[in-house]
OpenMM code with the backbone's topology and positions (N, CA, C; nanometers):
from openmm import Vec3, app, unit

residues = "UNK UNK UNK UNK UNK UNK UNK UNK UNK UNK UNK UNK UNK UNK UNK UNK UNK UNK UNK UNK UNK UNK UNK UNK UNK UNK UNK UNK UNK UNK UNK UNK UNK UNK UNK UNK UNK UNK UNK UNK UNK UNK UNK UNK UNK UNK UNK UNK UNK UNK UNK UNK UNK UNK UNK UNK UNK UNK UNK UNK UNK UNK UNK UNK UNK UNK UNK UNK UNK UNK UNK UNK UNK UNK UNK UNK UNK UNK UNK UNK UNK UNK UNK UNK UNK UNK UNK UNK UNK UNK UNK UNK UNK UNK UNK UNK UNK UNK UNK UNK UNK UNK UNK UNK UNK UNK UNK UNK UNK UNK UNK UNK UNK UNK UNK UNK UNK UNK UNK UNK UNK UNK UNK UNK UNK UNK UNK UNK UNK UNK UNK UNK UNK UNK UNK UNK UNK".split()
positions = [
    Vec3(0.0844, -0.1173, 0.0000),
    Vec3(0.0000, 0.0000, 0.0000),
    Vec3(0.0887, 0.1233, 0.0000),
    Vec3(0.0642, 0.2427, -0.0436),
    Vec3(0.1311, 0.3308, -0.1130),
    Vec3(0.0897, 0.4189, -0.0197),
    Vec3(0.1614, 0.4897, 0.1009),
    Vec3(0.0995, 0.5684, 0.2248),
    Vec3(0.1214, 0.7292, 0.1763),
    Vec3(0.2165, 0.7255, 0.0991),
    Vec3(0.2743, 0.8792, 0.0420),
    Vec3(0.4143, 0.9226, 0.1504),
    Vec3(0.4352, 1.0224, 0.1577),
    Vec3(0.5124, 1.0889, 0.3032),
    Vec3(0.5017, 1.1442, 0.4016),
    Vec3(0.5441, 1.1291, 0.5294),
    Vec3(0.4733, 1.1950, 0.6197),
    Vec3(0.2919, 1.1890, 0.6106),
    Vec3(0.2302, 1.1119, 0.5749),
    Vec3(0.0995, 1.1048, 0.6070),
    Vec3(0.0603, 1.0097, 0.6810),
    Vec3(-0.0167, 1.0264, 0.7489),
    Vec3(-0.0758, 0.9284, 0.8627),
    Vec3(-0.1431, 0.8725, 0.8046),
    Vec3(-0.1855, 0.7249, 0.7773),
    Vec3(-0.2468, 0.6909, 0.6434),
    Vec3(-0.3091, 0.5564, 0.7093),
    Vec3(-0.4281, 0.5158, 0.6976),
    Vec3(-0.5063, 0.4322, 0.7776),
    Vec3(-0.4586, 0.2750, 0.6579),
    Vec3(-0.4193, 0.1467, 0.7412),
    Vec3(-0.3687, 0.0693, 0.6648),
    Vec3(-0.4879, -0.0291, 0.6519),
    Vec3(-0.5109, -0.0181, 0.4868),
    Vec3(-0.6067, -0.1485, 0.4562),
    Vec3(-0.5373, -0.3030, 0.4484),
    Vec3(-0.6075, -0.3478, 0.5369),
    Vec3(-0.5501, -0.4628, 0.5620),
    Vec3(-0.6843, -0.5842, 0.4662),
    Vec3(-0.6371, -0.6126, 0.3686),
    Vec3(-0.7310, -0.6633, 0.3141),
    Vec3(-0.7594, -0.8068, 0.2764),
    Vec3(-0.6805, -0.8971, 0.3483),
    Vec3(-0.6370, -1.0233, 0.3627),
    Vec3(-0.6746, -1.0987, 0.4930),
    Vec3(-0.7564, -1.1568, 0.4880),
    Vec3(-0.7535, -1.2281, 0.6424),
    Vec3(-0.7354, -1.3491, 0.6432),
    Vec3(-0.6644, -1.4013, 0.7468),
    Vec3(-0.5898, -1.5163, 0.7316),
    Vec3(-0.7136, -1.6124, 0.8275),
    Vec3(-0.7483, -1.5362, 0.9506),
    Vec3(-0.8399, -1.6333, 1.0827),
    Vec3(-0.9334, -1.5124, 1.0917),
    Vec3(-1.0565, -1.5231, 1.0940),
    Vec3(-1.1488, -1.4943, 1.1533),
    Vec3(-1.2563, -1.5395, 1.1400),
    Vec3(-1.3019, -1.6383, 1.2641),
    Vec3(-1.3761, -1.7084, 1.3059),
    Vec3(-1.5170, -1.6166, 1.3758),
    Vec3(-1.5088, -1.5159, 1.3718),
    Vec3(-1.6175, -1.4513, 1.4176),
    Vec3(-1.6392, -1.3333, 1.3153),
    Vec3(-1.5888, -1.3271, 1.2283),
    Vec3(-1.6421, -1.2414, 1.1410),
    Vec3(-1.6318, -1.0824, 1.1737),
    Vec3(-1.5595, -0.9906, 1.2732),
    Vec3(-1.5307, -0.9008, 1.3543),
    Vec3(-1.4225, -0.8096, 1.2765),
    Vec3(-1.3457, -0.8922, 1.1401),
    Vec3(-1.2752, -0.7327, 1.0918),
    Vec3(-1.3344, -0.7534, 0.9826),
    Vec3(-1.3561, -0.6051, 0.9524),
    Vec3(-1.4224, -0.5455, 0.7892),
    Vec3(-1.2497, -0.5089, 0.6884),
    Vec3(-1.2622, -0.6472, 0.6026),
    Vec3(-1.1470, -0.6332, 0.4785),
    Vec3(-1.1870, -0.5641, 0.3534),
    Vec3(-1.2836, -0.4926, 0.3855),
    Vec3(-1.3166, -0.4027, 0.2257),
    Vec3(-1.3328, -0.2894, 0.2249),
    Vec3(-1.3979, -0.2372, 0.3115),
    Vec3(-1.4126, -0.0888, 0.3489),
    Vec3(-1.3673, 0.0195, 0.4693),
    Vec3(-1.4407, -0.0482, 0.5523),
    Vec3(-1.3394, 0.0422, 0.6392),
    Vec3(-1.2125, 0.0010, 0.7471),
    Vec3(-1.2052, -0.0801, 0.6865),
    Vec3(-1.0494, -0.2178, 0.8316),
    Vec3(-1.0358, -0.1833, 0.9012),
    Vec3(-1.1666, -0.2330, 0.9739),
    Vec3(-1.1907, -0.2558, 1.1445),
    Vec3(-1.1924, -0.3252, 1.2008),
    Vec3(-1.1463, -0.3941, 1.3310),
    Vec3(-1.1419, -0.4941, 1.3835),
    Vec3(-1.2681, -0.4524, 1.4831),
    Vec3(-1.3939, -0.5072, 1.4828),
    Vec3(-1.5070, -0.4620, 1.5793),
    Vec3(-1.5505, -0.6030, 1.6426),
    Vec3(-1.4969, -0.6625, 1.7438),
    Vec3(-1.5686, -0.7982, 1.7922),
    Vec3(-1.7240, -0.7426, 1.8644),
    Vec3(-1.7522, -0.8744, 1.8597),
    Vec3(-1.9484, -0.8584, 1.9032),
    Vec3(-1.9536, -0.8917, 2.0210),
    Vec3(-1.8380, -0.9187, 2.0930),
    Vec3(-1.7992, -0.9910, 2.2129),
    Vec3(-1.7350, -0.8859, 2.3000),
    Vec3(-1.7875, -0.8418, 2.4249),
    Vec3(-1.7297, -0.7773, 2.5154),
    Vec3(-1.6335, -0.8605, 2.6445),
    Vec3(-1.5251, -0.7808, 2.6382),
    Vec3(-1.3633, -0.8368, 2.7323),
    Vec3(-1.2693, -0.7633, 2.6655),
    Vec3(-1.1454, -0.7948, 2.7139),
    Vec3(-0.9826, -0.7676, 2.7147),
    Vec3(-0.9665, -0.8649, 2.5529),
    Vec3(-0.9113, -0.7459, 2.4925),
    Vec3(-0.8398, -0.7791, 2.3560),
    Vec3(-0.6980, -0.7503, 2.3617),
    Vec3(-0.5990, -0.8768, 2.3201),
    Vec3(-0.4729, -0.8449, 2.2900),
    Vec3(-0.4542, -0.7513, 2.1340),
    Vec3(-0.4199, -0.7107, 2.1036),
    Vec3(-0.3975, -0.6281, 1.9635),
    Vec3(-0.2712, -0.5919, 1.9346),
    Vec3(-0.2503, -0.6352, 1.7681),
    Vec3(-0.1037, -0.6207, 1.7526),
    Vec3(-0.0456, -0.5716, 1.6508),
    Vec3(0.0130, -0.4559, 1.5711),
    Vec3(0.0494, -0.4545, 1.4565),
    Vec3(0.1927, -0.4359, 1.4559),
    Vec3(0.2242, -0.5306, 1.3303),
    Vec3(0.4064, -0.4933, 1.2808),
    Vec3(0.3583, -0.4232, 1.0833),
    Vec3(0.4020, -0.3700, 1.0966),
    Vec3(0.4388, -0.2681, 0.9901),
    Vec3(0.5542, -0.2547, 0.9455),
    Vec3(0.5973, -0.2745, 0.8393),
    Vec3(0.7214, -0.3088, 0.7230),
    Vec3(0.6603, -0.2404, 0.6375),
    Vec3(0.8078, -0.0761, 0.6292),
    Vec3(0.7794, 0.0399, 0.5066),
    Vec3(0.9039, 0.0154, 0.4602),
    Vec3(0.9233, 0.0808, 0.3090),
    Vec3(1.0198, 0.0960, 0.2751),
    Vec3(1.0117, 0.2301, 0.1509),
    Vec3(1.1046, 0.3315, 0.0883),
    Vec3(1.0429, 0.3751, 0.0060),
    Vec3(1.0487, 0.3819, -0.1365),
    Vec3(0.9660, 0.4868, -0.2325),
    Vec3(0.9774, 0.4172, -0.3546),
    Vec3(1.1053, 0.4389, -0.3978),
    Vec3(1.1810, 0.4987, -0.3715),
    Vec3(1.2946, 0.4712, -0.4461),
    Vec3(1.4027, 0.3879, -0.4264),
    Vec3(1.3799, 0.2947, -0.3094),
    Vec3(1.4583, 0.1962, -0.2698),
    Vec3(1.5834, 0.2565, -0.2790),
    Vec3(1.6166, 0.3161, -0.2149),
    Vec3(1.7590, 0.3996, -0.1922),
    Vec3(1.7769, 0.4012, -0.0322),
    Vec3(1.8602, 0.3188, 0.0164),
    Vec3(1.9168, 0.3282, 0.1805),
    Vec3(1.9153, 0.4519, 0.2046),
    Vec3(1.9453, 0.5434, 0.1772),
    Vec3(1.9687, 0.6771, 0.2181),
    Vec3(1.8438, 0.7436, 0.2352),
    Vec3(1.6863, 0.6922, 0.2176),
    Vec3(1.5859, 0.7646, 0.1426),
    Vec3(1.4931, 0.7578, 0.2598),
    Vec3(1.5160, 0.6086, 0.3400),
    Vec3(1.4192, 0.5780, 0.4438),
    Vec3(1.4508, 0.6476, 0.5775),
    Vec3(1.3660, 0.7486, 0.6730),
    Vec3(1.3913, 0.8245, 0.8019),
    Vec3(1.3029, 0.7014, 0.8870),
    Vec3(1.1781, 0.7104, 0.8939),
    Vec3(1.1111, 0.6468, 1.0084),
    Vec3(1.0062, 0.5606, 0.9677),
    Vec3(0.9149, 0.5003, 1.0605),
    Vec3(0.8366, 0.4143, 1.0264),
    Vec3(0.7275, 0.4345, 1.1806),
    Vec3(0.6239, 0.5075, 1.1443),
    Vec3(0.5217, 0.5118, 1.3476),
    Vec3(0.4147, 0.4332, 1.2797),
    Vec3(0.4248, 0.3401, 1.3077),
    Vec3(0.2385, 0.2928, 1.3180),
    Vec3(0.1831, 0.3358, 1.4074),
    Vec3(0.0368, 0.2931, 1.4571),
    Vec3(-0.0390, 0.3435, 1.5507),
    Vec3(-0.1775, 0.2657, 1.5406),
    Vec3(-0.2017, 0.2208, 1.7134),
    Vec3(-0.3282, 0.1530, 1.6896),
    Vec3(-0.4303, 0.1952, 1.7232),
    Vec3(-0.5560, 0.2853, 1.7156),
    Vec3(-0.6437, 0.3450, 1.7461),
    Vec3(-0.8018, 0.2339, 1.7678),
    Vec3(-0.8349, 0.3203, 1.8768),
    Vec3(-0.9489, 0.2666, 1.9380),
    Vec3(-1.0882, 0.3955, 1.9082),
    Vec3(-1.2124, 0.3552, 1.8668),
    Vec3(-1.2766, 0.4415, 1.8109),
    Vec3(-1.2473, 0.5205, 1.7534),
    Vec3(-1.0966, 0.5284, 1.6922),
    Vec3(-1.0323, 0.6936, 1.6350),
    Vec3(-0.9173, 0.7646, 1.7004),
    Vec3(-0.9282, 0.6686, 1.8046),
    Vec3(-0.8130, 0.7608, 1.8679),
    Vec3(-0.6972, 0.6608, 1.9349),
    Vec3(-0.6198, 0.7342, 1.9005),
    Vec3(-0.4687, 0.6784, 1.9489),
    Vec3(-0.4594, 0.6230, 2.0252),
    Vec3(-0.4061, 0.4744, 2.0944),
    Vec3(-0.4389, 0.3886, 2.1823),
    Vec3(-0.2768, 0.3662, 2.2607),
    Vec3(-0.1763, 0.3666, 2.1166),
    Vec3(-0.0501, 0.2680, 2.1268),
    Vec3(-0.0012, 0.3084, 2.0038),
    Vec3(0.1529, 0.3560, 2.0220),
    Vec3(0.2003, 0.4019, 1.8688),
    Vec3(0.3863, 0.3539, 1.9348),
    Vec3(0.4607, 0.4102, 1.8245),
    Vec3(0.5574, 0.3433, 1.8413),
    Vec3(0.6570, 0.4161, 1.6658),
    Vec3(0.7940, 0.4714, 1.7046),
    Vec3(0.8170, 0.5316, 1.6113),
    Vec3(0.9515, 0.4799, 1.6077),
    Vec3(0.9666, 0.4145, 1.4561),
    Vec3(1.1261, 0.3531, 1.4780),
    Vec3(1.1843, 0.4294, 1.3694),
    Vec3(1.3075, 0.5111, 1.3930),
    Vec3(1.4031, 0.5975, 1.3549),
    Vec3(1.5084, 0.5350, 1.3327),
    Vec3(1.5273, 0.5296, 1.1730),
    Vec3(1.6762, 0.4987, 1.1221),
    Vec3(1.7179, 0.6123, 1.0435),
    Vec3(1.6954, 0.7333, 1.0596),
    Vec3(1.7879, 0.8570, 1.0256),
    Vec3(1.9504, 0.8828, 0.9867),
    Vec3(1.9929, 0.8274, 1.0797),
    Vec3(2.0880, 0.7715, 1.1540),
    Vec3(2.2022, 0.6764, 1.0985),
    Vec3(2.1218, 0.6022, 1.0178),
    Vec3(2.1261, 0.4029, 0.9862),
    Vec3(2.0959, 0.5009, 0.8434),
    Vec3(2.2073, 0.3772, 0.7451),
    Vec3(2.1589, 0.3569, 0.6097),
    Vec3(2.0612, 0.2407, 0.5969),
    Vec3(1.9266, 0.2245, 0.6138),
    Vec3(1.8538, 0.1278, 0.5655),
    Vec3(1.7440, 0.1481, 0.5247),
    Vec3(1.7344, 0.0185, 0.3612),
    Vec3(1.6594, 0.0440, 0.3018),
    Vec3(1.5140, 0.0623, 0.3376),
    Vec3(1.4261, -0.0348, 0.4586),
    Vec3(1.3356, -0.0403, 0.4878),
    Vec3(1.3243, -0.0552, 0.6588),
    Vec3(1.2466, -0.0196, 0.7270),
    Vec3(1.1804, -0.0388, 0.8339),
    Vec3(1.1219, -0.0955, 0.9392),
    Vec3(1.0953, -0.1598, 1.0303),
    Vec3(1.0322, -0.2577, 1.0856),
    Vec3(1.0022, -0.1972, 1.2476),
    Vec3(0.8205, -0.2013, 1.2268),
    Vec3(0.8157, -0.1272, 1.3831),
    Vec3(0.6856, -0.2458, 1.4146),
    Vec3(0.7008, -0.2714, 1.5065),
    Vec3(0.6230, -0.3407, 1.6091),
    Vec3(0.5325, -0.2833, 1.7447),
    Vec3(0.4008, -0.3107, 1.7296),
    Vec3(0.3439, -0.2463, 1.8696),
    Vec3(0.2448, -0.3241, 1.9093),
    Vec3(0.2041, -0.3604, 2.0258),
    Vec3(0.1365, -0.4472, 2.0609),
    Vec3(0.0081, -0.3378, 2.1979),
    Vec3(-0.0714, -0.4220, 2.2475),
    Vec3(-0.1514, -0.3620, 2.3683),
    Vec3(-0.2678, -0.4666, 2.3820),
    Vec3(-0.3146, -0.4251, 2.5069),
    Vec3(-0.4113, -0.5195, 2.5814),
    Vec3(-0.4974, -0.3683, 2.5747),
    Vec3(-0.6785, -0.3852, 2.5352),
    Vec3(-0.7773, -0.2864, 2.5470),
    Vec3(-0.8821, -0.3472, 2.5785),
    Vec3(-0.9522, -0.2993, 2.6434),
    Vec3(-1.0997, -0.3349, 2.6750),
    Vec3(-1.2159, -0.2598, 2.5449),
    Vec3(-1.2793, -0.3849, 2.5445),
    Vec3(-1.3908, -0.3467, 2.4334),
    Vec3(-1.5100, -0.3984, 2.4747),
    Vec3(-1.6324, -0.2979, 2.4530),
    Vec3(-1.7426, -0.3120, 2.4622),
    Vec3(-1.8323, -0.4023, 2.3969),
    Vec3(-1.8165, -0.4946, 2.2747),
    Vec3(-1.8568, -0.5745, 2.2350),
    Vec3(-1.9550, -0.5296, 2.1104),
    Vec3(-1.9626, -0.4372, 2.1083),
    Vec3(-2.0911, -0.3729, 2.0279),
    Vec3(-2.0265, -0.2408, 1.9487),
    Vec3(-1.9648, -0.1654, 2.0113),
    Vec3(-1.9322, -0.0359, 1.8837),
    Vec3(-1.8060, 0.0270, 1.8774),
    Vec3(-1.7255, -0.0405, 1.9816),
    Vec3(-1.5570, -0.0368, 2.0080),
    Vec3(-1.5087, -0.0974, 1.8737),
    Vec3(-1.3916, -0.0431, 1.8264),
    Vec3(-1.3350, -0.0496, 1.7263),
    Vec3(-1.2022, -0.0178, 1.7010),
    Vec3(-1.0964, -0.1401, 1.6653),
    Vec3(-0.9780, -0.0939, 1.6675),
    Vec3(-0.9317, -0.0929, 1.5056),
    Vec3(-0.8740, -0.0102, 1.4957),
    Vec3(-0.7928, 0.0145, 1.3456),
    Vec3(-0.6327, 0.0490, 1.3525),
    Vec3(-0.5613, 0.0462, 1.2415),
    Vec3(-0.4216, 0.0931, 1.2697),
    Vec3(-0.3947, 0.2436, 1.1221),
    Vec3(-0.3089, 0.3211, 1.1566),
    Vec3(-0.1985, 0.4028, 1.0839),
    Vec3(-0.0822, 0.3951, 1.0784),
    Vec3(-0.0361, 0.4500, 0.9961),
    Vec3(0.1029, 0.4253, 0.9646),
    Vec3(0.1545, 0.5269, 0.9162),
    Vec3(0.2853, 0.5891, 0.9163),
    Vec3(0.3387, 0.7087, 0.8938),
    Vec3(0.4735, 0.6435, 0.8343),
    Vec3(0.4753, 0.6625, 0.7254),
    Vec3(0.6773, 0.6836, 0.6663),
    Vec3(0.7376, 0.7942, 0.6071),
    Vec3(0.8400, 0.8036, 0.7005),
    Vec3(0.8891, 0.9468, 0.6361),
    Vec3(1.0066, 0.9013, 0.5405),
    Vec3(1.0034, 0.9647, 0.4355),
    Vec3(1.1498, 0.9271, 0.3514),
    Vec3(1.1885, 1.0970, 0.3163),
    Vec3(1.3333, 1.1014, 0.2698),
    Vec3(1.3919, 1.2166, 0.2393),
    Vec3(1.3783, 1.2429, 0.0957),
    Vec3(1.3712, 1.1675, -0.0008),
    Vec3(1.3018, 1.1542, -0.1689),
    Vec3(1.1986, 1.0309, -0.1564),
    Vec3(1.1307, 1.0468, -0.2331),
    Vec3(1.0107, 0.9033, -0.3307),
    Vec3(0.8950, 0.9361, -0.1636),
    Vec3(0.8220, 0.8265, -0.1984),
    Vec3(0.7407, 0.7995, -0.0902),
    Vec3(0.7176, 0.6708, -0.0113),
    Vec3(0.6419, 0.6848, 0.1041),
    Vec3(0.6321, 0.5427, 0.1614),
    Vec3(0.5882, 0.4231, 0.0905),
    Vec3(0.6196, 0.3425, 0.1232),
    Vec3(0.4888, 0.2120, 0.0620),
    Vec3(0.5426, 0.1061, 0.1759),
    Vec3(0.4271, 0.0437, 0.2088),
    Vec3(0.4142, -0.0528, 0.3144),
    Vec3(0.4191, -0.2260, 0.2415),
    Vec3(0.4856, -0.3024, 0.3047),
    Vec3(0.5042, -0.4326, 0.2261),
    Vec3(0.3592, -0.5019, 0.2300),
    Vec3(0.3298, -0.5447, 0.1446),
    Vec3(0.2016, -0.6048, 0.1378),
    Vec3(0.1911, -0.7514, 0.1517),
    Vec3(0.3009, -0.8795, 0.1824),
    Vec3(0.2619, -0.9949, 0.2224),
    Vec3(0.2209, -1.0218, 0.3443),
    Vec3(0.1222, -1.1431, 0.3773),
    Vec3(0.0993, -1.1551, 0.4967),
    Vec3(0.2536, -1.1653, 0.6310),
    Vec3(0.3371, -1.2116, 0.5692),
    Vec3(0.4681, -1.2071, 0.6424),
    Vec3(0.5140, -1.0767, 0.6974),
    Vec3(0.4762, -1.0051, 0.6284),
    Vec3(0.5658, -0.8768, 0.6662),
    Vec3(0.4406, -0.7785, 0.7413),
    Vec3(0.3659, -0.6585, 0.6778),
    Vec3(0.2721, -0.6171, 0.7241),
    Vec3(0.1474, -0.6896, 0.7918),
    Vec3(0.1273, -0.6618, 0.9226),
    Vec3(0.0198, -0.7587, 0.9656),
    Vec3(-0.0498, -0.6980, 1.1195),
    Vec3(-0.1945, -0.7413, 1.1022),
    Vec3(-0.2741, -0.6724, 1.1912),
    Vec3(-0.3723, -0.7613, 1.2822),
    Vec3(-0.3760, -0.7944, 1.4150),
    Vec3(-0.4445, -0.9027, 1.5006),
    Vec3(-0.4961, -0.8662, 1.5651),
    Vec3(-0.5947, -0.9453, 1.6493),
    Vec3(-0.6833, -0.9075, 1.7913),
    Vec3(-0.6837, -1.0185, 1.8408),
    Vec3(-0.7277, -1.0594, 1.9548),
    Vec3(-0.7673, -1.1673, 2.0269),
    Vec3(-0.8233, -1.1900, 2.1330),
    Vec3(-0.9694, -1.2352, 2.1915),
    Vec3(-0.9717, -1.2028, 2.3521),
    Vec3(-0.9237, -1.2672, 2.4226),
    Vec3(-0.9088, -1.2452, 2.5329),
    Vec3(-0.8048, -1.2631, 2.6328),
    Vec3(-0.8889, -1.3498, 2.7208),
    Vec3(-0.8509, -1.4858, 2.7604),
    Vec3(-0.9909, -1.5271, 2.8586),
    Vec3(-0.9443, -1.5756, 3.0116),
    Vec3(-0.9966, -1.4850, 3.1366),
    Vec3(-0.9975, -1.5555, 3.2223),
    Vec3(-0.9774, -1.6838, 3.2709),
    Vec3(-0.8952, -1.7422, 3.3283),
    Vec3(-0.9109, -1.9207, 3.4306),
    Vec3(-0.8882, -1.8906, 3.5171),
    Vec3(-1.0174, -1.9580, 3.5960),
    Vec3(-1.0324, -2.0068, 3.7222),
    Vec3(-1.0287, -2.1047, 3.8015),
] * unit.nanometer
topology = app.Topology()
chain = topology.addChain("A")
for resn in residues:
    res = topology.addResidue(resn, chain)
    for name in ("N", "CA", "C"):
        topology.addAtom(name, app.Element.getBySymbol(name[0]), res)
């Protein structure tokens, strides 16, 4: 997916590998909304790199996981610094969801110094989860 620069850019995740409850929307708006209220683990890794594939070109990589819209858990990995071609940021969190209109989604931000972002598109590399979390007693 093609994020541009510096834009905060909501990642369509349009591939689903497990969902047994039917809870993320892969076409329109990529939401993870379970129908089930509890503690959700949630996780995204994000792999940018940019278009001009030039080491020198890639600055950062922030995803971000938002809950109804708003910022939950973000995470900004800086190779400014570093000649490398591409990126790799990881963020994880535990949220409580209401079961009914709670909604988690992710963004993504790449900054490059020429070309623009683009995010890797195999399930290996870019990837977006939930899970509830269940009590034993």
């Amino acid at each position: 997916q093609d994020i541009g620069d510096s834009v905060n850019t909501r990642v369509q995740f349009n591939t689903e590998l497990f969902d047994t409850a039917n809870a993320y929307d892969n076409s329109s708006n990529y939401r993870f909304n379970p129908q089930t209220s509890g503690k959700y683990f949630a996780y995204t890794s994000c792999v940018g790199f940019t278009s001009t594939g030039d080491y020198s070109n890639f600055r950062y990589i922030a995803p971000e996981i938002r809950k109804n819209g708003t910022r939950i858990v973000h995470s900004i990995f800086d190779l400014q610094l570093n000649s490398h071609r591409q990126g790799t940021a990881v963020i994880f969190t535990v949220v409580s969801m209401n079961g009914s209109s709670d909604y988690l989604d992710v963004f993504c931000e790449i900054n490059a110094i020429n070309g623009t972002g683009i995010l890797r598109g195999d399930e290996s590399k870019t990837r977006f989860g939930a899970f509830k979390l269940v009590e034993w007693v």
